[in-house]
VOGU-3710 file (C-alpha; in Angstrom, 3 decimals, decimal comma):
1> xxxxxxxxxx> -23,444/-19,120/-0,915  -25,348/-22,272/-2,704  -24,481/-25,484/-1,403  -22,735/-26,537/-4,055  -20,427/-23,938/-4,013  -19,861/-24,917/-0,211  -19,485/-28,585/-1,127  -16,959/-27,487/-3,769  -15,138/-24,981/-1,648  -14,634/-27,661/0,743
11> xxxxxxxxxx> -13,316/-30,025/-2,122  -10,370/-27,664/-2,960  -9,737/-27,243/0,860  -9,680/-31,328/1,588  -7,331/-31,232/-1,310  -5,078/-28,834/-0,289  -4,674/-29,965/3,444  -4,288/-33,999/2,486  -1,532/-32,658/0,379  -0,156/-30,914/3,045
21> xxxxxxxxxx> -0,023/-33,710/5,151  2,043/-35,476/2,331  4,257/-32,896/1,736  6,437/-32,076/-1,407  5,021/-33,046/-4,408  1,837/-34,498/-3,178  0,699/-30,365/-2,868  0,723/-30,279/-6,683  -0,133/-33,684/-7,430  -3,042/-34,235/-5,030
31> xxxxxxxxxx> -4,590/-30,762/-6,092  -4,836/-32,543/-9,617  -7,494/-34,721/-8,001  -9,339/-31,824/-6,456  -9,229/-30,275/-9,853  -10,625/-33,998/-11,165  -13,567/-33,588/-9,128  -14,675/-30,157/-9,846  -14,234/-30,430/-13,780  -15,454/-34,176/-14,137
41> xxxxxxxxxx> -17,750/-34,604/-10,933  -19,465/-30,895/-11,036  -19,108/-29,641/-14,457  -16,783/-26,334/-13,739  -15,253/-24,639/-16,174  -11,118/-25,465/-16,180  -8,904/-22,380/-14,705  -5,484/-21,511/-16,386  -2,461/-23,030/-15,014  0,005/-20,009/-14,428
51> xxxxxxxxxx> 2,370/-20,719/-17,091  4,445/-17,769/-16,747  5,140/-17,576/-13,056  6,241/-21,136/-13,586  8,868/-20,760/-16,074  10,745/-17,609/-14,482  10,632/-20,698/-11,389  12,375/-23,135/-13,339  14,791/-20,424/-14,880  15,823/-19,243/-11,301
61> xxxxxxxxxx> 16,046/-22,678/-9,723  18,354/-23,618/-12,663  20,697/-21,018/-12,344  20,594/-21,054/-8,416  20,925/-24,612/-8,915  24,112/-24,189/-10,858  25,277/-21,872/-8,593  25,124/-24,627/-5,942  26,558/-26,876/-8,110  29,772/-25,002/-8,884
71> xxxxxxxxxx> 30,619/-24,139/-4,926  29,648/-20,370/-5,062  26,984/-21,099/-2,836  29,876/-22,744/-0,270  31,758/-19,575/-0,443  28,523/-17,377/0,451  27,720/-19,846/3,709  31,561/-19,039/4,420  31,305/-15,521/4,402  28,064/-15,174/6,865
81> xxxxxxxxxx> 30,110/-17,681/9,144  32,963/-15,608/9,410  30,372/-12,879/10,273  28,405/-14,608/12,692  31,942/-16,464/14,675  33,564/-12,569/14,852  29,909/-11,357/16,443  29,062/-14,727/18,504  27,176/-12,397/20,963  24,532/-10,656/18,456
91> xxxxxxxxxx> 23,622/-14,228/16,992  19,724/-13,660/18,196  19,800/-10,508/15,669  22,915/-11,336/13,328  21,177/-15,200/12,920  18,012/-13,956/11,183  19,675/-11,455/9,055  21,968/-13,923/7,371  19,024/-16,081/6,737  17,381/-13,609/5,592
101> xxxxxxxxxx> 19,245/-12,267/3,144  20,295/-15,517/2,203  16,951/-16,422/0,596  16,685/-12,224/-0,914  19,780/-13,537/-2,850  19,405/-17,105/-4,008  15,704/-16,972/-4,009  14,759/-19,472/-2,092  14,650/-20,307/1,572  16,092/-24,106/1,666
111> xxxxxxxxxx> 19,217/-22,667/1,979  18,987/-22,322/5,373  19,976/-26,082/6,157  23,264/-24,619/5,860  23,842/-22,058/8,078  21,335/-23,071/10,757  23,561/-25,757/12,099  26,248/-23,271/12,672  23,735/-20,391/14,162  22,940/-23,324/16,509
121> xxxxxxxxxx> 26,505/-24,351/17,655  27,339/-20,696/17,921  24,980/-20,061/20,467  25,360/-23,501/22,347  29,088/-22,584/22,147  28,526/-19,307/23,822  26,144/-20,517/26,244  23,241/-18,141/24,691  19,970/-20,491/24,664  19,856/-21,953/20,717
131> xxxxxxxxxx> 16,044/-21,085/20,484  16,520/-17,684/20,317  18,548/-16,933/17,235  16,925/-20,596/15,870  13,394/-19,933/16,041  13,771/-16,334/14,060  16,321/-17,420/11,676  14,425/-19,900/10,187  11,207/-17,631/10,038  13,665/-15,305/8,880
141> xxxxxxxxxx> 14,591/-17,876/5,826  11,236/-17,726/4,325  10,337/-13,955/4,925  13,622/-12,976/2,710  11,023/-14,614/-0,145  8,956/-11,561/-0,785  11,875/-9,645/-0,682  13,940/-11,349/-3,297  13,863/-10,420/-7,045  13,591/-13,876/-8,357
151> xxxxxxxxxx> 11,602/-15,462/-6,179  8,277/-17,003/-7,449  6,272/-14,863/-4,946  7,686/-11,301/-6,218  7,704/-12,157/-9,859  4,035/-13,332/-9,413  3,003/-10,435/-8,019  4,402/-7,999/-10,547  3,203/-10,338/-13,418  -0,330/-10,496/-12,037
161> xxxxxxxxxx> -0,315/-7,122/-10,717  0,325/-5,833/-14,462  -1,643/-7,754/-15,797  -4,718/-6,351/-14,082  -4,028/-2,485/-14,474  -1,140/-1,987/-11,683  1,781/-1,076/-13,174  4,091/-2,319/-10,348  7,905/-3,132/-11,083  10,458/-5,916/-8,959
171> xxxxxxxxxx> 12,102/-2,726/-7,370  9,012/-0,842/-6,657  7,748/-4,016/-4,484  10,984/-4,518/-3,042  11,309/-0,639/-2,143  8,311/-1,792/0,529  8,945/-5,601/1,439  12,448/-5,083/2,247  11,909/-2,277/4,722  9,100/-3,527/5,957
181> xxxxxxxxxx> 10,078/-7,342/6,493  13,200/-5,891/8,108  11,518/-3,717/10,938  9,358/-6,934/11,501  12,039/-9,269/11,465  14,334/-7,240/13,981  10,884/-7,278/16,134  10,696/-10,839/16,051  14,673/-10,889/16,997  14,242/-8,393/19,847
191> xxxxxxxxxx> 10,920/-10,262/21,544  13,632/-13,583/21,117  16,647/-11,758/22,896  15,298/-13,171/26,403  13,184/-15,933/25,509  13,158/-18,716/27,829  15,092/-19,654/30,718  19,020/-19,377/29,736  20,776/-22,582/29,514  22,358/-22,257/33,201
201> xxxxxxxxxx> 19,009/-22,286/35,314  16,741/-23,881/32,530  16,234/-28,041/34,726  15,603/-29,971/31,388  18,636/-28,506/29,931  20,910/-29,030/32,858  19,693/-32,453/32,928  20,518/-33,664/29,658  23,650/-31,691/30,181  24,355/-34,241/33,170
211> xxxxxxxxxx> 24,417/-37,050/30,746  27,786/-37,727/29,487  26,858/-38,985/26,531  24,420/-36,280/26,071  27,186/-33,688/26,545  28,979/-35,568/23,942  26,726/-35,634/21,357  26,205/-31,184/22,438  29,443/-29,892/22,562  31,400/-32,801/21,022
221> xxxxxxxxxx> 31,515/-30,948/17,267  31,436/-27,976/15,774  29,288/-27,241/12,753  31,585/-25,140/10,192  31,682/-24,673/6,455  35,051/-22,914/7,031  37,004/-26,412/6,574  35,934/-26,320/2,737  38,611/-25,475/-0,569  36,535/-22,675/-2,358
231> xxxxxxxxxx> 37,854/-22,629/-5,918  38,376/-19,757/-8,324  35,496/-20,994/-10,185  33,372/-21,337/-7,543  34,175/-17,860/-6,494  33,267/-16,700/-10,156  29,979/-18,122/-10,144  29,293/-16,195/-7,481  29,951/-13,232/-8,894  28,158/-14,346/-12,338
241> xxxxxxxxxx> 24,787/-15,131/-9,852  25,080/-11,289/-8,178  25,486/-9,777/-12,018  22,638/-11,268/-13,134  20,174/-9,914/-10,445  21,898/-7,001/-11,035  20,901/-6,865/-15,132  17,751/-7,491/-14,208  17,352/-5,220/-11,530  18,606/-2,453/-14,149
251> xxxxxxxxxx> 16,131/-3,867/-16,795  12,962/-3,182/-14,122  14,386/0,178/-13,555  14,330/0,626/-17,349  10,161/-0,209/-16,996  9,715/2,565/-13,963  11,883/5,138/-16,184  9,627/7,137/-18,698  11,033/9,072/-21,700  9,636/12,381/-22,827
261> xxxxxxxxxx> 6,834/11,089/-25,087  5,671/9,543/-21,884  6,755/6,047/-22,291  8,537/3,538/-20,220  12,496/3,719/-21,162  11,383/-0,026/-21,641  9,492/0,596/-24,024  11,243/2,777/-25,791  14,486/0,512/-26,281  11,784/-2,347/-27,594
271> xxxxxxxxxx> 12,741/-4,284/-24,663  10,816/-7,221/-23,928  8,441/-7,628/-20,735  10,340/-8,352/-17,551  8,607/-12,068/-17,087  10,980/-12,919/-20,355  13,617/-10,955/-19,392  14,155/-12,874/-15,980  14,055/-16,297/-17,583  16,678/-15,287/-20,491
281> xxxxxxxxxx> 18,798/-13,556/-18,121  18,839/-16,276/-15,404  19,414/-19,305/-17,950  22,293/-17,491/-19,451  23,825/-17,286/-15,775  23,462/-20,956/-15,388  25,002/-21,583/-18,848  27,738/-19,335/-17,743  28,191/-21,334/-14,635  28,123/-24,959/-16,537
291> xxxxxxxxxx> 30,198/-23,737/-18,790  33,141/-21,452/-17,212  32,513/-22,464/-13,552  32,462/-26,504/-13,089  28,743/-26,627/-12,616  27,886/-30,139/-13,510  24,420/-30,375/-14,098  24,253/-33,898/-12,945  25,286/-32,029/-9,508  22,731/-29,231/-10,120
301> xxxxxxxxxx> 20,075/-31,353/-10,532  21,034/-33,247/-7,595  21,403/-30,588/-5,605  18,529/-29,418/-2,810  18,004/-25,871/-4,222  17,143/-27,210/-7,436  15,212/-30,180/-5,910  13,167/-27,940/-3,483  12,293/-25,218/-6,736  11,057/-28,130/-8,640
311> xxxxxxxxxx> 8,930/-29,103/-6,000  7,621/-25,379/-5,550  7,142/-25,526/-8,871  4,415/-28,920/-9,105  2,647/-27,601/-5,945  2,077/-24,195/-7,308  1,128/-25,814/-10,898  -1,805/-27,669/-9,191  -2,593/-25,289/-6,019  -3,026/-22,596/-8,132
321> xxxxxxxxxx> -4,752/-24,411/-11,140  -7,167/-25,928/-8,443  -7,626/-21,984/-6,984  -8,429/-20,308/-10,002  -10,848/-23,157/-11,043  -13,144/-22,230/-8,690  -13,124/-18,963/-7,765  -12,841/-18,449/-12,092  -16,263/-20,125/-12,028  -17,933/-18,221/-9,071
331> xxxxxxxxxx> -16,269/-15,030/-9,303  -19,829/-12,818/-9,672  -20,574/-14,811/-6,374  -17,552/-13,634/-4,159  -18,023/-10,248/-5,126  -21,347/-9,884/-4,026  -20,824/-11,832/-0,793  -16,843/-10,135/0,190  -18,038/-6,614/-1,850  -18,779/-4,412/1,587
341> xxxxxxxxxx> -15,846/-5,908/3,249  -13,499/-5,502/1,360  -14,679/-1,777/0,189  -14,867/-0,679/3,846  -11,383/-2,623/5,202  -9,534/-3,650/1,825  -6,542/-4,495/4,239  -8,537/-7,675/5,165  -7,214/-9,475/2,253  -4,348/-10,369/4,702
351> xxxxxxxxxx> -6,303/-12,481/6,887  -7,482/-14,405/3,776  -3,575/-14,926/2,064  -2,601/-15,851/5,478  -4,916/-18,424/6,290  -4,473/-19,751/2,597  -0,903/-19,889/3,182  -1,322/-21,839/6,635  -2,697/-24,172/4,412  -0,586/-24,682/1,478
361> xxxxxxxxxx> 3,100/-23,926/2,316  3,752/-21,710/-0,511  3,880/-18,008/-0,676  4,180/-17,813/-4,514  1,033/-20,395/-4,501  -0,416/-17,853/-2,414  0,142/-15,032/-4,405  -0,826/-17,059/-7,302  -4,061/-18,499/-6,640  -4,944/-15,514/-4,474
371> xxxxxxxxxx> -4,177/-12,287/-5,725  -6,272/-12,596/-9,072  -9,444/-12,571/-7,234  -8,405/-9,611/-4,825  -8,537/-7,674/-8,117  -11,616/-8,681/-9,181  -12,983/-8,148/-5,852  -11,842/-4,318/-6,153  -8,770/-4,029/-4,002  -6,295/-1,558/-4,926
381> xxxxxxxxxx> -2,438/-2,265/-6,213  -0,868/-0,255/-3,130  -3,245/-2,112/-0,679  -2,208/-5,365/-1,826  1,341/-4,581/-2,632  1,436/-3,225/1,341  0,041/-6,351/2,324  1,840/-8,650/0,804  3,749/-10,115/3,927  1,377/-11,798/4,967
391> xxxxxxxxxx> 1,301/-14,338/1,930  3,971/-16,255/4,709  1,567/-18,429/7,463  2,967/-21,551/7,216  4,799/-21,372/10,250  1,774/-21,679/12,138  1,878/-25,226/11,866  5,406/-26,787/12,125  5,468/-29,192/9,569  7,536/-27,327/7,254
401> xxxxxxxxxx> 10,681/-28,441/6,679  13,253/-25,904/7,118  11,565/-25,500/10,585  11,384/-29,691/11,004  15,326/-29,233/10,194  16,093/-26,471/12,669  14,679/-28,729/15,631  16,937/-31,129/14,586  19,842/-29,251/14,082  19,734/-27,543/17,596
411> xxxxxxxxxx> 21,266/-30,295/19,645  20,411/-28,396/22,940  16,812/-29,744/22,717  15,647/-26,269/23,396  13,870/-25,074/19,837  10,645/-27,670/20,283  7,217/-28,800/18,486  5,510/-28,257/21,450  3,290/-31,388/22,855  -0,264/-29,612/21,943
421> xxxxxxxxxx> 1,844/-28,820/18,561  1,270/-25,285/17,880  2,943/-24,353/21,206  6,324/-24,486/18,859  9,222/-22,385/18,941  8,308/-20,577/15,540  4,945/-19,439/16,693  5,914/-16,428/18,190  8,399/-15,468/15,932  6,335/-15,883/13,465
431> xxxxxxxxxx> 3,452/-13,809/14,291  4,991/-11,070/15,642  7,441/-10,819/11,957  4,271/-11,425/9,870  1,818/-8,702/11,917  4,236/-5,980/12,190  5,749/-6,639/8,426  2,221/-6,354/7,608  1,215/-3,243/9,093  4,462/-1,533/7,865
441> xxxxxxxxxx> 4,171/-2,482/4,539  0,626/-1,327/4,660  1,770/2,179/6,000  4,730/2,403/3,726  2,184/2,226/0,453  -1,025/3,474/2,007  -0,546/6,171/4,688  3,319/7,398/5,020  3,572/8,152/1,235  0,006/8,292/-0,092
451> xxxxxxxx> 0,915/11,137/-1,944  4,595/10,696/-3,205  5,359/7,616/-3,155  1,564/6,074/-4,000  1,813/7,883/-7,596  5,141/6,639/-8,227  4,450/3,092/-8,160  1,265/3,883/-10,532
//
């Protein structure tokens, strides 16, 4: 490795942790001046922003957004509530798994400022610590990503995937992220069960508890959704949201299918690739929901699922614009230096798309600016589809803001940014979701059903 290229390589890296630091847009935006440098200041060659991941984004955001807009997100939040009040004792396991499967629905895992404020008074209410079911829910939030069919990270990784020989469909990926982020998600809930000292002998608890005001501000208020009029329309977009992931669930199927001459049923029927299929299917939703369901999109627009998307959107634009830059330009380079590594332990890959994801706070940026070079570099479909978990690092240091947001919302004081800050209450959590999601993803598409089920994702 040349100097330059080290001088380069720690460009895009100063780049991509100032714009963490920032935040929001600024991980988009400040990548644009990494990108500056490397084109203008050292004469690389421009990469290829990643046009198509971005507009199945915008598609999904603006039907999710609609969705939001017209109340049908409302009457989702009230149904896991009603759940989680009728099971108040199971909110370390039940907690998570809302969460969770919050984000595989909508897409995105913002929608957790929602519900975490009632996970937390649930537990304070029932005198269970609030770290527990806090810490994994909100890890929880962001893991449902690579498990969702519209979410930037899955379509990225089937669009990419194809692209370069591997023949992967949304349900084929999900068939081994959903399993395998549930068995490390329910790990992550069991190793919370008994976390900490319970409220009644933990001192700093007891001692805030003292303070009347304290109490007050505790166990003055409940945190409920169930107070809100759900309307008929709101209820319909609801079910206008589930029938679109449905269509385009069938439509992958239709690309896995094959007809007697050998080709996909896709194929077949002259459908059209599933990258278009997503964004016409998802921006008829929305029109359904502005038009039949009271979705103003001055409201949508407003609203923080579309907000957040957009955001996701600009960072991934630059992040991954910046990535492909410069490993485009030394690509020959990487493959001699990473060539026995990754030929005698492919699986390492994970290390690298965690550590990149500690750094930029986006799995679908990740999988993105990442997953491109693991296939020039040699590494198998099934090795990276089994690894794909660990695209989600940015836990590891608690500046993102669903996890800023569950601090705050847990009045107890318990769930903490620790004072050497990655002492947190997500750490743990986190690693022990994103190891063992890993490693079962890994066995699911590598070792379980390396015959079966390893030529029927080809």
């Amino acid at each position: 490795m040349s100097l330059v290229m080290i001088i380069e390589l720690l460009i895009v890296l100063a780049a991509l942790y100032v714009g963490s630091r920032y935040g929001s847009l600024a991980l988009g935006a400040i990548s644009g001046i990494g990108l500056a440098i490397l084109v203008f200041g050292f004469g690389l060659k421009p990469g290829t922003p990643p046009t198509d991941v971005i507009y199945i984004i915008i598609a999904a955001v603006t039907c999710a957004g609609t969705l939001q807009a017209s109340g049908g997100m409302d009457w989702m939040i009230q149904i896991a509530e009603r759940m989680l009040r009728k099971h108040p004792d199971h909110i370390t396991f039940l907690g998570p798994l809302t969460t969770f499967f919050l984000t595989v629905l909508v897409g995105t895992g913002h929608v957790v400022y929602t519900i975490m404020p009632i996970i937390c008074d649930i537990a304070l209410k029932k005198n269970i610590r609030p770290e527990r079911p806090c810490g994994v829910s909100s890890i929880a939030s962001q893991v449902g990503i690579t498990c969702s069919p519209i979410a930037a990270a899955v379509v990225a990784f089937v669009t990419i995937s194809n692209a370069n020989g591997y023949m992967v469909s949304i349900p084929q990926v999900l068939m081994v992220t959903i399993p395998a982020c549930l068995t490390g998600l329910m790990c992550a809930a069991a190793a919370s069960y008994k976390r900490g000292k319970d409220l009644d002998k933990d001192p700093e608890f007891l001692k805030r508890k003292s303070d009347p005001e304290t109490y007050r501000y505790m166990y003055g208020s409940s945190a409920t959704t169930l107070d809100k009029t759900i309307t008929k329309e709101a209820k319909a977009s609801v079910f206008i949201f589930l029938g679109a992931l449905l269509v385009i669930v069938l439509f992958a199927f239709c690309q896995m299918i094959h007809v007697s001459d050998g080709r996909a049923l896709a194929e077949a029927l002259n459908l059209p690739k599933m990258n278009i299929v997503i964004q016409i299917i998802m921006l008829t939703a929305a029109a359904c929901n502005i038009m039949f369901c009271k979705a103003a999109p001055k409201k949508a627009v407003a609203g923080a699922v579309w907000q957040s998307g957009m955001v996701a959107v600009v960072a991934i634009y630059g992040i991954a614009w910046l990535a492909d830059t410069y490993f485009g330009n030394y690509l020959d380079e990487m493959k001699l230096m990473l060539a026995d590594l990754v030929t005698s332990y492919p699986w390492s890959i994970a290390f690298v798309f965690f550590l990149v994801s500690v750094l930029i706070n986006s799995q679908g940026a990740v999988v993105v600016a990442m997953l491109p070079l693991a296939y020039e570099l040699g590494i198998a479909g099934p090795v990276l589809l089994g690894v794909l978990p660990s695209v989600y690092g940015y836990f590891f240091i608690p500046n993102y803001p669903s996890d800023i947001a569950t601090v705050n919302f847990d009045r107890s004081g318990t769930t903490v940014i620790g004072k050497y800050l990655l002492n947190h209450s997500f750490m743990m959590p986190g690693l022990v979701c994103t190891i063992v999601s890993t490693v079962v993803g890994y066995l699911i598409t590598n070792v379980l059903f390396s015959g079966y089920f390893a030529g029927f994702i080809q």
